[in-house]
MARNU-733707 format. One record per atom (N, C-alpha, C, CB): x, y, z; atom name; residue number from 0. Coordinates in steps of 0.1 Angstrom, whole numbers. Glycine has a CB too. Example, Ala and Ser with C-alpha at 12.3 -4.5 7.8 and 13.67 -1.06 7.14 Angstrom:
// MARNU-733707
> c1_c2_c3_name_resi
> 132_-57_78_N_0 .
> 123_-45_78_CA_0 .
> 132_-33_78_C_0 .
> 113_-45_90_CB_0 .
> 128_-22_71_N_1 .
> 137_-11_71_CA_1 .
> 129_0_79_C_1 .
> 141_-6_57_CB_1 .
END
This chain:
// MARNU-733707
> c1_c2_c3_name_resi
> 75_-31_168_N_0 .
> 63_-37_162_CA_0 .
> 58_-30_150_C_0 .
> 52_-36_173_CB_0 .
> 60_-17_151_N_1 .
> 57_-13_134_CA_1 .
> 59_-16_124_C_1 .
> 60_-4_131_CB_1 .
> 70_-26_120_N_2 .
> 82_-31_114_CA_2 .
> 70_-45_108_C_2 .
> 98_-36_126_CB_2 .
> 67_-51_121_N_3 .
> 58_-65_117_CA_3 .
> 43_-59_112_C_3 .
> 55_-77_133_CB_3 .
> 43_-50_116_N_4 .
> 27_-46_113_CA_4 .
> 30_-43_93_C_4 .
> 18_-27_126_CB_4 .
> 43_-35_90_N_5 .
> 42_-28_84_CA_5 .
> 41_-43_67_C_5 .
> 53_-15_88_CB_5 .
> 49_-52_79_N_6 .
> 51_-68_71_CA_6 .
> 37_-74_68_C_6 .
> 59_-80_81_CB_6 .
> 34_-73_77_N_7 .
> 17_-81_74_CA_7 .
> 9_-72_66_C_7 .
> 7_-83_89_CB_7 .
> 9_-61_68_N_8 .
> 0_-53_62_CA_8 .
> 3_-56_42_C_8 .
> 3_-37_68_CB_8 .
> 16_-57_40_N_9 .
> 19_-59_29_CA_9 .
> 18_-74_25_C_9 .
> 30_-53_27_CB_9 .
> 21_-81_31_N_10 .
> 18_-97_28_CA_10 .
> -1_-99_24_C_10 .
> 24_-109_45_CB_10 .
> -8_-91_35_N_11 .
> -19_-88_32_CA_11 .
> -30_-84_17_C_11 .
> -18_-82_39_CB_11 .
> -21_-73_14_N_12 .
> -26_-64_4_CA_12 .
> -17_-74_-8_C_12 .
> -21_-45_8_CB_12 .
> -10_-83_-11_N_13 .
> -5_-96_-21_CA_13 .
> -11_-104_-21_C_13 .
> 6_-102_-19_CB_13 .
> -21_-111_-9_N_14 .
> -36_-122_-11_CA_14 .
> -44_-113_-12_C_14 .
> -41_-134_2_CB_14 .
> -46_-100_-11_N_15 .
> -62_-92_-18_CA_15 .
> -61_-91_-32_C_15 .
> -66_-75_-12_CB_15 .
> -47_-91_-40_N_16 .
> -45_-86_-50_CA_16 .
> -45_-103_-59_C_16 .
> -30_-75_-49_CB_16 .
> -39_-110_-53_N_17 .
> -36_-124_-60_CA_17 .
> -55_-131_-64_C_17 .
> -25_-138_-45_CB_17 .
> -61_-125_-54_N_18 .
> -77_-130_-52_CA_18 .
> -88_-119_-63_C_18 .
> -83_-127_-31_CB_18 .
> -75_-111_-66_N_19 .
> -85_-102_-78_CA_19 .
> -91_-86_-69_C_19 .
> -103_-115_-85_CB_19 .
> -93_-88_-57_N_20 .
> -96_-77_-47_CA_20 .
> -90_-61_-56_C_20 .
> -86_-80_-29_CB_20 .
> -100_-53_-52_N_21 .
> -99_-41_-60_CA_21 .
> -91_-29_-46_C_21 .
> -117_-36_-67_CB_21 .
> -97_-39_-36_N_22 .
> -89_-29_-23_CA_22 .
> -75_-35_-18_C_22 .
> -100_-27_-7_CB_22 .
> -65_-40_-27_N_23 .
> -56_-44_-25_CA_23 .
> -45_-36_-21_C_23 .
> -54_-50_-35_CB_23 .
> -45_-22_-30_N_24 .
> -37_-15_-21_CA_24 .
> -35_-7_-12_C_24 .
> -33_-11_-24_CB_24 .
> -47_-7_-9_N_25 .
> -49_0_1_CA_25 .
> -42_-5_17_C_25 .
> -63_1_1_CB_25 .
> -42_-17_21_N_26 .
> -30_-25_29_CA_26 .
> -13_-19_29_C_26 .
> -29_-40_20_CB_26 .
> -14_-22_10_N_27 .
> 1_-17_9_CA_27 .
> 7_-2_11_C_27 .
> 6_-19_-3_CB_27 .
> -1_11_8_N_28 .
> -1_16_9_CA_28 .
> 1_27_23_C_28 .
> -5_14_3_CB_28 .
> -7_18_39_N_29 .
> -2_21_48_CA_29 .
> 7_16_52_C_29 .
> -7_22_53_CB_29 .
> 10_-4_46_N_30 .
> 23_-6_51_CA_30 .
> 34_7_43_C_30 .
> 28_-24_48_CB_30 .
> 41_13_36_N_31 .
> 45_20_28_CA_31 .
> 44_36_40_C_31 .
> 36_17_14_CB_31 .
> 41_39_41_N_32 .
> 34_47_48_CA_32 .
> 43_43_68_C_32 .
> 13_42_45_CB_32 .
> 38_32_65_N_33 .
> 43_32_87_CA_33 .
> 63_30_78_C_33 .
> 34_5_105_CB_33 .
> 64_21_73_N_34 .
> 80_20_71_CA_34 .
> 88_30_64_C_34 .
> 82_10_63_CB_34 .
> 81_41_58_N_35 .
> 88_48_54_CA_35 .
> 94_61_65_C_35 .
> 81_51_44_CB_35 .
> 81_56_76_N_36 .
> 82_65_88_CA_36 .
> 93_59_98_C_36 .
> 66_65_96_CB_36 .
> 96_51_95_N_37 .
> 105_42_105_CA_37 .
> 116_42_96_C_37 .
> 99_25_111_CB_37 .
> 116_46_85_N_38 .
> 133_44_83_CA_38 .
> 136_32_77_C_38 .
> 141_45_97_CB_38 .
> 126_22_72_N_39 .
> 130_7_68_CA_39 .
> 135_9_55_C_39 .
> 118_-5_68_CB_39 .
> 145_15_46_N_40 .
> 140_11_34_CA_40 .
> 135_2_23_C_40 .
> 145_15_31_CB_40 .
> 144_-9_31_N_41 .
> 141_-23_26_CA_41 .
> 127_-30_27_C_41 .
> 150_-31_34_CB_41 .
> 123_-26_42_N_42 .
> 105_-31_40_CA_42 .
> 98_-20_30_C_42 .
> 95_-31_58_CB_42 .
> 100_-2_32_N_43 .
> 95_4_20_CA_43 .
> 90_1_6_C_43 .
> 101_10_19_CB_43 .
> 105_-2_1_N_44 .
> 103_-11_-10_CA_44 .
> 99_-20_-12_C_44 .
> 109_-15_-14_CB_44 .
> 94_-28_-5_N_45 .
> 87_-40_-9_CA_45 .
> 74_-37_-10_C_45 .
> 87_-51_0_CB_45 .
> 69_-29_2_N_46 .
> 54_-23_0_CA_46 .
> 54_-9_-14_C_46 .
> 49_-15_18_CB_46 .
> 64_-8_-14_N_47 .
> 61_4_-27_CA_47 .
> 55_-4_-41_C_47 .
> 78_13_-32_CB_47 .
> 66_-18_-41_N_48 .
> 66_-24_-55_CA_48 .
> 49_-32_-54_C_48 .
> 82_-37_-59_CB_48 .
> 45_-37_-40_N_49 .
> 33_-45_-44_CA_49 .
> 23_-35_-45_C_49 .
> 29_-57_-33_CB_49 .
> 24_-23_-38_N_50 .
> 15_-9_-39_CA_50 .
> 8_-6_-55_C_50 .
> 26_5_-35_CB_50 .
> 23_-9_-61_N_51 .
> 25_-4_-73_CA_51 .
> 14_-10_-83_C_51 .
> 39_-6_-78_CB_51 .
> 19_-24_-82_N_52 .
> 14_-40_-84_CA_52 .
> -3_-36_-82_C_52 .
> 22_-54_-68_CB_52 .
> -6_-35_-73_N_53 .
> -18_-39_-67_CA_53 .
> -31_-24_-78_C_53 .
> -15_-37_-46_CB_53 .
> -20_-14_-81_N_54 .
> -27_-4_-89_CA_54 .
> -29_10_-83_C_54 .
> -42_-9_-92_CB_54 .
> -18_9_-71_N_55 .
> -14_22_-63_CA_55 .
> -11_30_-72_C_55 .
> -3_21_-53_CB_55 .
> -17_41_-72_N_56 .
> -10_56_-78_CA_56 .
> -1_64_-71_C_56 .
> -20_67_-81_CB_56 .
> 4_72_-74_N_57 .
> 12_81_-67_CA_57 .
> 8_96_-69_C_57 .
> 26_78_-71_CB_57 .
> 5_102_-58_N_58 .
> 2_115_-61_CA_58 .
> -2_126_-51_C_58 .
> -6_114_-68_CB_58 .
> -11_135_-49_N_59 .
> -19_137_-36_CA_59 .
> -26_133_-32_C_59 .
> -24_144_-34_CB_59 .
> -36_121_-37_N_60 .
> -47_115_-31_CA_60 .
> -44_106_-24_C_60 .
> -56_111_-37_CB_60 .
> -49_112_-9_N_61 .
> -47_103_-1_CA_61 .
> -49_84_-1_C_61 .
> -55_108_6_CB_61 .
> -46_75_7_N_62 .
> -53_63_2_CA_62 .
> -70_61_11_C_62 .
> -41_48_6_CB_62 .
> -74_54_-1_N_63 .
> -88_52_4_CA_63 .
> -91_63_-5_C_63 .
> -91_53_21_CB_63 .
> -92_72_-10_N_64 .
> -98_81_-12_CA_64 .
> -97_83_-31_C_64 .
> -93_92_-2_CB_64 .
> -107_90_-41_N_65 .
> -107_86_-51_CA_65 .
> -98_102_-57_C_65 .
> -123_80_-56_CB_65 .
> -95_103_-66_N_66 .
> -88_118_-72_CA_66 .
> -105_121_-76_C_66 .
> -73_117_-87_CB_66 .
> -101_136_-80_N_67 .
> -111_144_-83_CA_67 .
> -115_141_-95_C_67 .
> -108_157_-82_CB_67 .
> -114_134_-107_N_68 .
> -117_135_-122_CA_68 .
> -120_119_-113_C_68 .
> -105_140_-138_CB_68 .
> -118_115_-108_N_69 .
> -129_95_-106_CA_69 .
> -138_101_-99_C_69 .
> -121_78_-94_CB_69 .
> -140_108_-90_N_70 .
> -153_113_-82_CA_70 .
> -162_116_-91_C_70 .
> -152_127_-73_CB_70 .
> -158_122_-95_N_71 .
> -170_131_-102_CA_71 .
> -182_125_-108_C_71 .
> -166_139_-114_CB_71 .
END
């Protein structure tokens, strides 16, 4: 089941992003997150590229959460 969740979650976070939604990646980012845990690389990638898409960073900040120079 992780596999489908990790599907939806990303099909998800592609209608928040297509609708202009600013929390678009946040979806992709845990699908990305469960599949990478499971070993999919093929579903990874998909959620990496709409992650990307959607205005995902890559870095230490967690998702959901802002980096230290946007906080401030």
């Amino acid at each position: 089941m992780p596999l489908l969740k990790a599907q939806t979650l990303t099909s998800y976070g592609v209608f928040l992003c297509r609708r202009g939604d600013r929390r678009s990646a946040l979806p992709a980012a845990e699908a990305l997150r469960i599949a990478d845990g499971c070993g999919a690389v093929r579903h990874a990638e998909r959620a990496r590229v709409e992650w990307r898409r959607a205005g995902g960073r890559s870095g230490t900040t967690p998702p959901g959460q802002l980096p230290p120079q946007e906080a401030a």
